[in-house]
C-alpha angles and dihedrals in degrees: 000000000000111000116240122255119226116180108209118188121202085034101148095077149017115354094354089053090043093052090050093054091051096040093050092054089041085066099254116143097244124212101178111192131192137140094284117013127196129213097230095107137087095235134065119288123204130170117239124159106202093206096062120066084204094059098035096054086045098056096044094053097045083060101045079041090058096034109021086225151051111195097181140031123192108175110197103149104127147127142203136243127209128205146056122309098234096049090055124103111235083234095063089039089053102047088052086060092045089064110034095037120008087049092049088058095043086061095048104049083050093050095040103075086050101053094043088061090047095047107229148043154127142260130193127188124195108219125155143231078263097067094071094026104058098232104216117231085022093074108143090044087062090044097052083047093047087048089054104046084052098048084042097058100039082051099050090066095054094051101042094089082058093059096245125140138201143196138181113221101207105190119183115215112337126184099247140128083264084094093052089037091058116129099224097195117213121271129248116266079252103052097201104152095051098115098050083042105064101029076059100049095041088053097050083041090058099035096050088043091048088047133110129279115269089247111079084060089058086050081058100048095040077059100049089051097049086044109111084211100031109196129250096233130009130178130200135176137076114353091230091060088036094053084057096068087047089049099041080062105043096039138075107259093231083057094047104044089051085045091052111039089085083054092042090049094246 
């Protein structure tokens, strides 16, 4: 039988690297894009930037080009952004949103088209638990995950008479070079928000270093592609970061937000 093809962007590090490793050794044909990719693994490597229409509807079709098909997407290229809302430049904001979100969608609309004639795929967005708890002093990366889960579930509903299916991996803190990658903008003149700044950082810092390795979220996403029902939304990571989302949704907000500001570094 024909392997299946699964286009991952951000392949080249952390959880993109990860699923391309699981899904390899699960038997996937695996086409692993990022900015610059090198030619050290045993998949296929293709350059895409997701910030650029040009580069995103070339690559797409230089893959459907070598294999006719691309069964599965999981879009994982992303960064993070560090620092108050009010001390960073609309520019910077702007370019955090033009990655996680703006680049997801770039991929999907170029896989889309494919997957309707065929009759079938999957789609898999990597999201994050702060995409549904607003993380202080990251919070254009929440917007840019808030943005996503929105654009995802409304998504979900038009391609289901394709066939197509789609699910949001929500991880918690994982140990990845997403810590050392981090965009710290520059503070205001007035640095008044200093204090809350750093105790925040240092907490995010320590929690996404003390997490747990990328690739127990690859063993989730090579799940949700082999589910037969996959499920709309899925989280993974440490019980104490995945409670919160249960209990953002059963408490009182007044009560939650109190519960959660030691965990938020605040």
């Amino acid at each position: 039988m024909t392997t299946k093809i699964v286009l991952i962007t951000g392949a080249s590090s952390g959880i993109g690297l990860a699923c391309a490793k699981r899904l390899h050794q699960d038997g996937w044909t695996v086409v692993g894009t990022s900015r610059a990719p090198g030619d050290t693994q045993p998949w296929r490597s293709v350059a895409m930037d997701v910030d650029d229409d040009d580069s995103v509807r070339t690559g797409v079709e230089q893959i459907l080009a070598e294999h006719g098909r691309i069964d599965a997407l999981v879009a994982c290229a992303g960064w993070g952004l560090g620092g108050a809302a009010e001390e960073t430049p609309i520019e910077e904001a702007k370019a955090q949103v033009e990655t996680n979100f703006w680049g997801v969608v770039r991929v999907v609309k170029a896989v889309l088209p494919a997957m309707r004639q065929q009759q079938g795929g999957r789609l898999v967005l990597m999201s994050s638990i702060g995409g549904l708890i607003g993380l202080p002093f990251q919070p254009f990366y929440s917007a840019s995950k808030f943005a996503l889960e929105g654009y995802g579930e409304a998504l979900a509903y038009e391609i289901a008479p394709f066939n197509v299916k789609l699910t949001m991996v929500e991880p918690g803190n994982f140990s990845t070079g997403f810590t050392t990658s981090r965009r710290m903008v520059a503070p205001l003149e007035i640095d008044v928000y200093a204090s809350a700044r750093e105790k925040a950082i240092t907490t995010m810092e320590r929690d996404e270093e003390n997490g747990a390795a990328p690739e127990k979220v690859a063993h989730v996403v090579e799940r949700v592609l082999s589910a037969r029902r996959p499920p709309r939304r899925t989280s993974v990571g440490k019980f104490d970061e995945r409670i919160g989302l249960v209990a953002k949704r059963l408490l009182p907000f007044s009560v939650f937000a109190s519960s959660a500001k030691g965990s938020l570094g605040l």
